[in-house]
LUMLO-298033 format. One record per residue (C-alpha): residue in one letter; z, y, x. Coordinates in steps of 0.2 Angstrom, whole numbers, plus 5000, padded with zeros to 4 digits. Layout:
N
aZYX;...
//
This chain:
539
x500050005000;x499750175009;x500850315006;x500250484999;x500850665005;x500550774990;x500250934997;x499351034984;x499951114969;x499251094953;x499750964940;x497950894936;x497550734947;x495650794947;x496150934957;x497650884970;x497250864986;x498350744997;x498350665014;x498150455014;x498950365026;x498050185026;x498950055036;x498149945051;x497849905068;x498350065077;x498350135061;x496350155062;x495650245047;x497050355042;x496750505031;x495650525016;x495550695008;x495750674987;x494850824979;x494150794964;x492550714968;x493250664985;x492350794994;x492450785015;x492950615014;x491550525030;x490450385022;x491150225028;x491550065025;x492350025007;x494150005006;x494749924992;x495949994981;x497150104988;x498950124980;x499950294979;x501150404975;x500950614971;x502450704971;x501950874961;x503550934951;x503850764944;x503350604950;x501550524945;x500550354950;x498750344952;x497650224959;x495950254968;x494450154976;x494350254992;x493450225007;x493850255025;x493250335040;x491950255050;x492450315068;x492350145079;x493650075090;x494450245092;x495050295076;x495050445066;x496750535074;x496550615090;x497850515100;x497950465118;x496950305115;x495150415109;x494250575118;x493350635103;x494450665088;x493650675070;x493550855060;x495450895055;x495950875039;x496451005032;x496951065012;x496151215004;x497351355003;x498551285017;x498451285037;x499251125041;x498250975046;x498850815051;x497950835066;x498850895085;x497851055091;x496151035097;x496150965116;x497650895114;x498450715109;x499650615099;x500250465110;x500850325096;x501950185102;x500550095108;x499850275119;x501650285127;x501450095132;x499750115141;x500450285146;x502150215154;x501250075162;x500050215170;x501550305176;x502450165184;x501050125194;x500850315201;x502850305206;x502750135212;x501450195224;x502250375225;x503750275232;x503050145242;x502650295254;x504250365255;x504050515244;x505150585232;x504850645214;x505150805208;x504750925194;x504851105185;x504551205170;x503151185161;x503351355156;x502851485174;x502751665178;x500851715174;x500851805191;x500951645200;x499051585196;x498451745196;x497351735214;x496251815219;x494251755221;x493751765202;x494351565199;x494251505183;x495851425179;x496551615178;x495251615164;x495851485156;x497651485154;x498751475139;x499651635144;x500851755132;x502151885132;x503751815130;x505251875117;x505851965133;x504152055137;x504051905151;x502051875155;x502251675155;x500951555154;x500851355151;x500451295168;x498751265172;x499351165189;x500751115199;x500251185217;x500951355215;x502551265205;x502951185220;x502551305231;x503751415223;x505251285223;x504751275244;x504951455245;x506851435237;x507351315252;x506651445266;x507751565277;x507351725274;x507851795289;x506751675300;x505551575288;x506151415294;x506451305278;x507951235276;x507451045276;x507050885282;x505450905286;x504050835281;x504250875262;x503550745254;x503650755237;x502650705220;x502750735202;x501850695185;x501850865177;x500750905160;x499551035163;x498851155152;x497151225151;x496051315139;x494251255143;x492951135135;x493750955129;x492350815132;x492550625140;x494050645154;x494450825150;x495750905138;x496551075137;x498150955142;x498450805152;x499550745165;x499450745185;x499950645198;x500250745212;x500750705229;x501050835243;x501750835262;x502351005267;x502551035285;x501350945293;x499851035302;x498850885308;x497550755300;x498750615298;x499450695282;x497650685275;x497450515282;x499250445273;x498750545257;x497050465256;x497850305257;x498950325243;x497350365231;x496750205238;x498450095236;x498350175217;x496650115212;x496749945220;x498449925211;x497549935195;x496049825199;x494849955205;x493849915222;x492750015234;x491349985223;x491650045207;x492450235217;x492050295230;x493050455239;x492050625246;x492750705260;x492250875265;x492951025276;x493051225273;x493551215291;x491851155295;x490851285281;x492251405287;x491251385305;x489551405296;x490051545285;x490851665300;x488851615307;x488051685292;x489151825293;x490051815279;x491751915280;x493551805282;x494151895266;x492651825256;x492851655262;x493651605247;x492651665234;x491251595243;x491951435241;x492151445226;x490251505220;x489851365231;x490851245220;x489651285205;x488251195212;x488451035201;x488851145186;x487451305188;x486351225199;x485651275220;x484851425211;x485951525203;x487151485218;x486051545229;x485851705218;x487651725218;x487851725235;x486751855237;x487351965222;x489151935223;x489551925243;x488051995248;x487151865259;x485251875263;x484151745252;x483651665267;x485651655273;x485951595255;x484551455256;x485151405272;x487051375267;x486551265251;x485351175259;x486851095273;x487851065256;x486350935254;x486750855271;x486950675272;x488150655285;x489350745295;x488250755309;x486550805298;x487950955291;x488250995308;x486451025314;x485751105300;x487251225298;x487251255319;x489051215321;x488651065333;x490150985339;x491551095337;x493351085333;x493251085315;x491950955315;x493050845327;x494350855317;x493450775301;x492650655315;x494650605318;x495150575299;x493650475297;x494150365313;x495850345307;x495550265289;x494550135299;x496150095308;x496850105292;x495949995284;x494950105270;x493550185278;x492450095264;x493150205252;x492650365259;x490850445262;x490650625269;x489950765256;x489550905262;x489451005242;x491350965240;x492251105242;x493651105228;x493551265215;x495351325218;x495351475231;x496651395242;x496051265249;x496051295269;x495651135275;x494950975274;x494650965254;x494050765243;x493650695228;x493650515219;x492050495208;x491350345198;x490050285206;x489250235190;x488950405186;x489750415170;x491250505173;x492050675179;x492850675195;x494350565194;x495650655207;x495450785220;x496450885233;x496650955253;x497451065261;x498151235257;x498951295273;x498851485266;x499551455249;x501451515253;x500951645263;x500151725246;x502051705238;x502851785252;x503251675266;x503251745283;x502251625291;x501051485289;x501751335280;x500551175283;x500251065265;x499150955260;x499050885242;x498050785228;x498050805208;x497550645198;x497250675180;x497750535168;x496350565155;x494750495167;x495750355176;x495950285159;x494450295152;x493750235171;x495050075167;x494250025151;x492450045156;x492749935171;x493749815160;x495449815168;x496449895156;x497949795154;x498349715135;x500149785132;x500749725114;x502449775107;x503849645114;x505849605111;x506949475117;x507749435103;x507649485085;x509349445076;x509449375056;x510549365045;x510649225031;x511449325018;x512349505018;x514049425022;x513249375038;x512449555040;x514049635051;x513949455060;x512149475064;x512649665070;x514049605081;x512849475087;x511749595092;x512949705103;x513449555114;x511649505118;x511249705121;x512649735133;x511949555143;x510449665144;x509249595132;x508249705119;x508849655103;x507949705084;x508949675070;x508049615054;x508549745040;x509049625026;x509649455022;x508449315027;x508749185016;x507149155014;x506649115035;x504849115034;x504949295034;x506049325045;x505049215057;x503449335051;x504249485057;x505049425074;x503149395077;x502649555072;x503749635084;x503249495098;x505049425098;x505349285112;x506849225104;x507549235084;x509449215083;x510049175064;x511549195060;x512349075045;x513949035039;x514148855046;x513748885064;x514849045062;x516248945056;x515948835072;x515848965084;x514148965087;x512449055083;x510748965080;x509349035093;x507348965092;x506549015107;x504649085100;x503649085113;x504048915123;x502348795126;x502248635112;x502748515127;x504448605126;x505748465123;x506448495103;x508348515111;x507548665121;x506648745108;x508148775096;x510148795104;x511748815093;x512448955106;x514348975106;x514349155103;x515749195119;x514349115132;x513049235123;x512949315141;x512149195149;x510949145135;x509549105145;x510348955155;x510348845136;x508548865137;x508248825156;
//
C-alpha cells in the first residue's frame, strides 16, 4: 500500500494534488503527482492499483490506477546512487518538492552503505601511510578563496552575508581550509611551525560548488584529500602518487582501466619566463592554459594574446609543447633542454619505478591543474575509456601560505579525489561491491508476555557486541518472523517462549549456515547467562 502526503487544499478529489510514495527495491518509482487528469505524471510502465490516504480537513480513501515513472535502474529521486535526477515534483501553489536542491543528493540507507564502504577504503589507505585525519567548518571566510588570476571556483561559490554582516561561503575546497589551520600552529615571531614536521594529514570534507551537474560532477560532493606539509623535495609527490595508486588497486582498479598524467609548472614556468611572460602572470597563464580541453587550442591561443599579452606566434608555440608526447619531445619544442626543472620530473618518474608503479603514470604536458596555486609538479587520474571526467587531481602549492600571511615559503603538496566519478568509474568497470542490509541477530517474541524478555534478551547480546533488531510484535505465528529476520539479512533469530524461559534458556536458529550444517548446530537452546559467548554453541 503506498502512503499519500495530501498537500493541497481543496476538498474535491478531482482537484487535490498529493505526493505517492510507492514502495520497492530502493524505493524505485516514488512520486506520482494526482491532479485531476493526472497531469505531469511520465508515461511508464502500469502499476496496478495504488491504495491511499488524503488528509484534507477530515480524513478520505480513494483508490487509483496509477502508473510510475519510467527512469531505469536509477530511479526517479536524485540520491547518491543516480547522476541525473527526474524534473522535481512540485504542487501548484506551494514551493516544496520532495526533491534535495538541484546538484545535490539524498543518500538512503543503501547510499550511506556504498558511501561508508568508499570511505573506509580512503582511511584505510590514508592510514596505512602514516597520515592523520583532520577536518574543519564547512562554513569559511569568503576572503579565503578569493585569489587572484580570474579562477573559476571564485565564480562559483555558494557565498552570503551572514546574520553578523560575515561574508562566508560553503567551501568550494579544502586547500586554503588547511592552510589556514597550518598558519594557527606557526610562530609568529620566526615562522617556524610549531610541529612535527612533515604534516601529513588527510580529510573527507564535502565541498560545495555552484557549476554545471552532469555524470561525475555535482554542486556538492565529497573529497579525499591528502597533504604533506614541509617537505620541499619529490619524494612527497612520489609517496602521494602511491597512495592514489594503493586506493584504486584496493577497489579492483588496475593500470589499465586509469592511468595518471604527470605534468610540471616548474617546467612551463621555464618556458613561459622564455616567452617572456612576466612572473606575476604566471598563474593566470596557467590557468588559460588549463581551458584547452574545455575551449579548445584556439581560443587559448587567443587568450593568451588578449589577456597576458603574448605574440600569436609565442602563443602558438606554447600550445603546441602542451601537445608534446613525452618529457623530452616538451623539452625540445619548448627549448628548456635539460634543465633543473625537467630533472626533477626526470627524478619522480625514476622513483615510481623503484616503487613499483611507473605503469600508472604517463607524462602530459596539457596538465596544468586550473587552481592558481599550483607551483609545482601538478597530476591527474583519468579513465582511459574516455568516458569520464578526471577522477582525482593535485601537486604542489609551495606559495599558498605565503598568500595568508606566512613569512616564508611553506613546502605542500596535496591531491583532491572526488567521490561522485570513482563511483560511477566502480560500476562501469563492474567492481562495485554488493552491500545488502545485515544484523546478527533479530530477537522474537512468542507472545507480549515474552516481549520485555525478548528486550532483556536483546541488551545482553548488544553489550557481547552483536547487532541485535528486535521484531516489533508477538510472533506467534513464526513464519513471519522468519520473513522479516530475512528481510533485514539476519544471521541468527533468537525466539524467546515461555518454556525455554522457564528453563533458563533461549532458542537461537542460525539463518545463514550451509544445508550440510549438522541439525544440533543449526538450532541451540542457549542458557541465557552464557549469551556472551554465543557463537562457541554454533562452532
Amino acid at each position: 500500500m503506498a502512503a499519500a502526503l495530501h498537500l493541497g487544499s481543496s476538498s474535491s478529489l478531482g482537484t487535490r494534488q498529493a505526493v505517492f510514495f510507492v514502495p520497492g527495491s530502493r524505493l524505485k518509482h516514488r512520486r506520482e503527482l494526482l491532479a485531476g487528469s493526472r497531469t505531469g505524471v511520465s508515461e511508464g510502465s502500469l502499476a496496478g492499483t495504488v491504495t491511499c490516504s488524503v488528509f484534507a480537513g477530515s480524513i478520505a480513501a480513494a483508490a487509483l490506477r496509477g502508473r510510475r515513472f519510467a527512469a531505469g535502474s536509477s530511479g526517479t529521486r536524485r540520491s547518491a546512487a543516480s547522476d541525473v535526477a527526474a524534473p522535481a515534483a512540485e504542487v501548484k501553489g506551494s514551493a516544496f518538492t520532495l526533491d534535495p536542491p538541484s546538484g545535490t543528493r539524498d543518500f538512503f540507507p543503501e547510499d550511506m552503505r556504498q558511501q561508508r564502504w568508499l570511505f573506509d577504503r580512503f582511511r584505510e589507505v590514508a592510514a596505512s601511510y602514516g597520515f592523520q585525519e583532520y577536518d574543519a567548518p564547512v562554513l569559511e571566510h569568503e576572503e579565503l578563496y578569493k585569489r587572484k588570476a580570474g579562477e573559476e571556483i571564485t565564480e562559483q561559490m555558494y557565498n552570503f552575508r551572514d546574520k553578523e554582516g560575515a561574508a562566508v561561503t560553503l567551501r568550494p575546497e579544502m586547500t586554503p581550509s588547511l592552510a589556514r589551520m597550518v598558519l594557527q600552529l606557526m610562530r609568529a615571531e620566526t615562522g617556524e611551525i610549531a610541529a612535527q614536521l612533515p604534516l601529513k594529514w588527510f580529510a573527507i570534507p564535502q565541498c560545495w560548488r555552484f557549476e554545471t551537474t552532469q555524470r561525475g560532477r555535482r554542486r556538492e560532493h565529497y573529497q579525499w584529500n591528502m597533504d604533506i606539509v614541509g617537505v620541499a623535495g619529490i619524494t612527497a609527490e612520489a609517496e602521494l602518487l602511491s597512495a592514489v595508486v594503493s586506493f584504486f588497486e584496493s577497489v579492483g582498479i588496475t593500470s589499465k582501466d586509469v592511468g595518471i598524467k604527470i605534468n610540471s609548472r616548474k617546467v612551463l614556468g621555464a618556458v613561459l619566463n622564455n616567452a617572456g611572460v612576466p612572473a606575476e602572470r604566471f598563474a593566470e597563464t596557467c590557468v588559460i592554459i588549463d581551458k584547452l580541453d574545455k575551449i579548445g587550442a584556439a581560443a587559448v591561443q587567443k587568450e593568451l594574446t588578449e589577456k597576458v599579452g603574448l605574440s600569436a606566434d609565442v602563443a602558438q608555440k606554447i600550445v603546441a609543447a602542451t601537445g608534446a608526447k613525452t618529457l623530452d619531445e616538451f623539452a625540445e619544442l619548448a627549448g628548456v633542454g635539460e634543465s633543473d626543472e625537467v630533472k626533477e620530473l626526470r627524478k619522480l618518474f625514476e622513483l615510481a619505478e623503484d616503487y613499483g608503479y611507473a605503469d600508472w603514470l604517463q607524462f602530459d604536458a596539457s596538465v596544468v591543474r586550473g587552481l592558481a596555486y599550483y607551483t609545482g609538479v601538478v597530476f591527474e587520474a583519468f579513465d582511459k575509456a574516455g568516458v569520464l571526467r578526471a577522477i582525482c587531481g593535485g601537486g604542489r602549492y609551495d606559495k599558498l601560505l605565503e598568500l595568508y600571511g606566512s613569512k616564508k615559503e611553506v613546502p605542500c603538496v596535496g591531491f583532491g579525489f572526488g567521490d561522485c566519478v570513482i563511483v560511477e568509474l566502480l560500476r562501469e568497470r563492474g567492481v562495485q561491491p554488493q552491500l545488502p542490509v545485515t544484523v546478527d541477530f533479530v530477537v522474537a517474541a512468542y507472545n507480549n508476555d515474552m516481549l520485555g524478555k525478548a528486550m532483556s534478551v536483546a541488551r545482553r547480546l548488544r553489550k557481547a557486541g552483536k547487532s541485535v533488531d528486535v521484531y516489533p510484535e508477538a510472533a506467534k505465528k513464526v513464519k513471519k518472523a522468519f520473513k522479516y529476520a530475512d528481510k533485514v539479512g539476519a544471521r541468527k533469530m533468537a525466539f524467546v517462549a515461555p518454556d525455554e524461559w522457564e528453563n533458563g534458556l533461549v532458542s537461537i536458529k542460525d539463518l545463514r549456515c550451509p544445508p550440510e550444517t549438522p541439525a544440533d548446530k543449526k538450532q541451540v537452546n542457549v542458557p541465557l547467562a552464557e549469551l556472551d559467548k554465543v557463537d562457541s554453541f554454533f562452532e
